[in-house]
C-alpha positions as CSV (number, residue, x, y, z in Angstrom):
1,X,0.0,0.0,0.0
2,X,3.1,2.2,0.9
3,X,4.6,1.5,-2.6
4,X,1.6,2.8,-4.4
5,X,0.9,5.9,-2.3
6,X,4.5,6.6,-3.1
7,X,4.0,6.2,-6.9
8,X,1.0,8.3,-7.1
9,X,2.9,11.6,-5.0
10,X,4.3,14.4,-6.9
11,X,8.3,14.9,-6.3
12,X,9.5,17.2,-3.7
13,X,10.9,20.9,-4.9
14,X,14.0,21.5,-3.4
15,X,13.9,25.1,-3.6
16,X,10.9,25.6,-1.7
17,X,12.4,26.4,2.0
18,X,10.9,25.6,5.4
19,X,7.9,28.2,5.7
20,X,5.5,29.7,8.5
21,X,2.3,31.7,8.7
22,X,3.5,35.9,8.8
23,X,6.7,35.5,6.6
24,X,6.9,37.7,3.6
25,X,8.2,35.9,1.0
26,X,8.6,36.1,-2.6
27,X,7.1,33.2,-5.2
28,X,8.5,32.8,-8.4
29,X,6.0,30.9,-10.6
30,X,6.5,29.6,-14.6
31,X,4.3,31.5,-16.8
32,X,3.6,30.1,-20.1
33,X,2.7,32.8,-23.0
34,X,2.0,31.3,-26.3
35,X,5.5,29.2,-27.2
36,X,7.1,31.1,-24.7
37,X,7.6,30.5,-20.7
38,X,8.8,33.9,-18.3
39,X,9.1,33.8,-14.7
40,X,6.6,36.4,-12.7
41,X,7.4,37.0,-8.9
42,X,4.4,37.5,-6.1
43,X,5.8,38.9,-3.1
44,X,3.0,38.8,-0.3
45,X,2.9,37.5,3.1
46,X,2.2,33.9,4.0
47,X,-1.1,33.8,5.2
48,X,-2.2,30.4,5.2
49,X,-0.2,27.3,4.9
50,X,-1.4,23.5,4.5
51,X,1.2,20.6,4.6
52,X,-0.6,17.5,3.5
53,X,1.6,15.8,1.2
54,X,0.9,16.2,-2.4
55,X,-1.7,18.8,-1.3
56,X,0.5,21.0,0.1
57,X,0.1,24.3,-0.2
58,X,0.6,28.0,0.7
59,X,-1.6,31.0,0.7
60,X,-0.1,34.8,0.0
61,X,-1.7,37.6,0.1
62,X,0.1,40.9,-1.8
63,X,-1.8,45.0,-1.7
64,X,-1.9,45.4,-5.0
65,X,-2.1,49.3,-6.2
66,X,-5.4,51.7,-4.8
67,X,-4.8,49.5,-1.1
68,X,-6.5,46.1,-3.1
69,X,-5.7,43.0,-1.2
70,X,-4.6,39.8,-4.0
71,X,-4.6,36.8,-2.6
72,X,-3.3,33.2,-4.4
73,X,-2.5,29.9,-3.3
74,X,0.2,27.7,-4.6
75,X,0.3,23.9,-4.6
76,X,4.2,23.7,-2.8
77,X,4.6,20.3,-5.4
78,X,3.4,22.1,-8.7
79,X,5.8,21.8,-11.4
80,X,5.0,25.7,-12.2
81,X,6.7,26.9,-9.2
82,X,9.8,27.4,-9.7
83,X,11.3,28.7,-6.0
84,X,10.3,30.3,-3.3
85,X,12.4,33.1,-1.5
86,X,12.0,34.1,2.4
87,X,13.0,37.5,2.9
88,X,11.4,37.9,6.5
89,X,10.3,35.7,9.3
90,X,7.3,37.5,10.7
91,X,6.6,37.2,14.6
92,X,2.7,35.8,14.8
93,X,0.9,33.7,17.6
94,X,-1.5,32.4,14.7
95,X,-1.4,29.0,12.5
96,X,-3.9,31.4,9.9
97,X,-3.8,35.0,9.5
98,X,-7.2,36.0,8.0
99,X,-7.4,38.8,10.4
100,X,-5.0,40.4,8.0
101,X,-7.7,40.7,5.2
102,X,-9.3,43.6,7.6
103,X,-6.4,45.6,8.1
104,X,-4.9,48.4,6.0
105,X,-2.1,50.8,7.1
106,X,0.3,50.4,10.0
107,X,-2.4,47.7,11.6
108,X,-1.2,45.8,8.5
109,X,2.8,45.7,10.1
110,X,3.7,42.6,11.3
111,X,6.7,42.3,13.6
112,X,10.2,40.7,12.0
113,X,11.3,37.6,14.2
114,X,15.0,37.8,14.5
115,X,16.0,34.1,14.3
């Protein structure tokens, strides 16, 4: 039974780091235009984050321009992402953060956890 759980799963992405609810990181996801593929980067903060094997994934919410909150999740084993950066550990007492949606301005701040 092992065996065929293990055949079914999706590989692991090793540039996807160790992550936690209130970092801000940046995703870099494979875009596919016509014949051509880019890169596109979403920096947001984690605000939701699911680790269930090959439905893993991790929810980040960006304010886009005029103060609109973007949300978008990201299946961790999708062959479309490409990496994910950390660039701060937020300091949060929370496993979900949708709070966050509610708050615009400084109550938007999130502490940095100096590791």
């Amino acid at each position: 039974m092992a065996d065929l759980i293990k055949a079914v799963e999706a590989n692991d992405n090793e540039n996807i780091p160790q992550l936690a609810a209130g970092d801000t990181v940046s995703v870099h996801v494979k875009i596919k235009e016509g014949e051509r593929e880019r890169i596109q980067e979403f920096k947001g903060l984690v605000i939701r984050l699911r680790n269930s094997g090959n439905n893993a994934s991790v929810t980040v919410r960006r304010m886009a321009s005029n103060g609109i909150g973007v949300e978008r999740t990201f299946l961790l084993r999708s062959p479309r992402l490409d990496k994910i950066v950390v660039e701060r550990h937020g300091k949060v007492r929370r496993a979900q953060l949708y709070f966050m949606r509610g708050r615009t301005g400084k109550s938007a701040r999130i502490k940095e956890k100096f590791v």
